[in-house]
N, C-alpha and C positions, 0 to 999 in steps of 0.2 A: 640527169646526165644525158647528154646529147651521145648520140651513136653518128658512128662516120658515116651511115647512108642519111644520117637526117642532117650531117652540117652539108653532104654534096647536095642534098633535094633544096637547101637554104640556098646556097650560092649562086645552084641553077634558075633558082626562081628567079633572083634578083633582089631577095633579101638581104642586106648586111649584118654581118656580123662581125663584132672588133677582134682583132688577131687576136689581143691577148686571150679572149674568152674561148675564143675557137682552139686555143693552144693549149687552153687549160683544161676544155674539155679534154681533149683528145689524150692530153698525158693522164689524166684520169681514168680512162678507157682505158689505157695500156698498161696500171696499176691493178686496177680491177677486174680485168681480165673475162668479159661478162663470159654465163656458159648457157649452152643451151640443150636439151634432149630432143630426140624423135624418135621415129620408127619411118624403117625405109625398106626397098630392097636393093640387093646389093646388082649394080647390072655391069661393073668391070671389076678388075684388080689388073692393077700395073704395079708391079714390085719392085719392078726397073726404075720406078719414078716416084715410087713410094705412094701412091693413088690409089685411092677408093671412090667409085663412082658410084652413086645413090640416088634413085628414087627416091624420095622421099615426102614425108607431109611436113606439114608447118614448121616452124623451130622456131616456136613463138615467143622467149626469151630472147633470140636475136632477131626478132622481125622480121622472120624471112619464111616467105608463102612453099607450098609443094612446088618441089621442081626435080630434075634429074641434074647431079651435076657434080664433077671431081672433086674431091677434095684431099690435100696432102694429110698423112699420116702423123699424129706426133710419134710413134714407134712403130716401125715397117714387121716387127713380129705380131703387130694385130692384125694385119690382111693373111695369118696363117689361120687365124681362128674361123675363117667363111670362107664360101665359096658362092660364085657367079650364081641368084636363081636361090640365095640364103634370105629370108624374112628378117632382119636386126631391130636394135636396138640401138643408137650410141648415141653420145655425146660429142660436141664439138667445144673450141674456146678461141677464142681472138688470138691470133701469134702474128705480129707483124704484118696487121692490117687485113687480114684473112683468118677464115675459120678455116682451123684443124681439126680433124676428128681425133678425139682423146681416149673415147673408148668404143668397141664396137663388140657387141655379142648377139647370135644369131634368137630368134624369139622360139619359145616352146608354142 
């Protein structure tokens, strides 16, 4: 199954690839809805915009190296569970082309 960072890395190169395939991955991706874990820390909360800002390491189920960086909420009652300066846990999932964090809880 192709991930939408690896059909943008295809097109920029200058590889082709046929719409329909590219259309089929993609709806497949949106069925399947890939998810991924890490462990982070927490270094904002915006509640006004539903955001949770993370440090974090790999999220090697969706390809994606350590970085610090927002991500929307799927339920704005999980940024009640932490605070700025909290070690976590969470998960995120694909929603409409972006990862949303789904669940977050602070580490023992």
């Amino acid at each position: 199954m192709m991930k939408p960072l690896m059909i943008a890395a295809l097109l920029a190169s200058g590889l082709t690839v046929s719409t329909g395939a590219a259309f089929a991955q993609m709806s497949n991706i949106n069925q399947t809805a890939p998810t991924g874990r890490a462990e982070g820390e927490v270094r904002k909360i915006d509640k006004a915009a539903g955001e949770i800002t993370l440090k974090h390491g790999p999220i090697k189920d969706m390809g994606m190296s350590g970085m610090t960086m927002a991500f929307p909420v799927a339920d704005p009652t999980l940024l009640d569970k932490v605070k700025v300066g909290d070690k976590v846990s969470f998960t995120v999932a694909m929603k409409n082309s972006q990862m949303v964090v789904q669940s977050v809880e602070p580490r023992k």
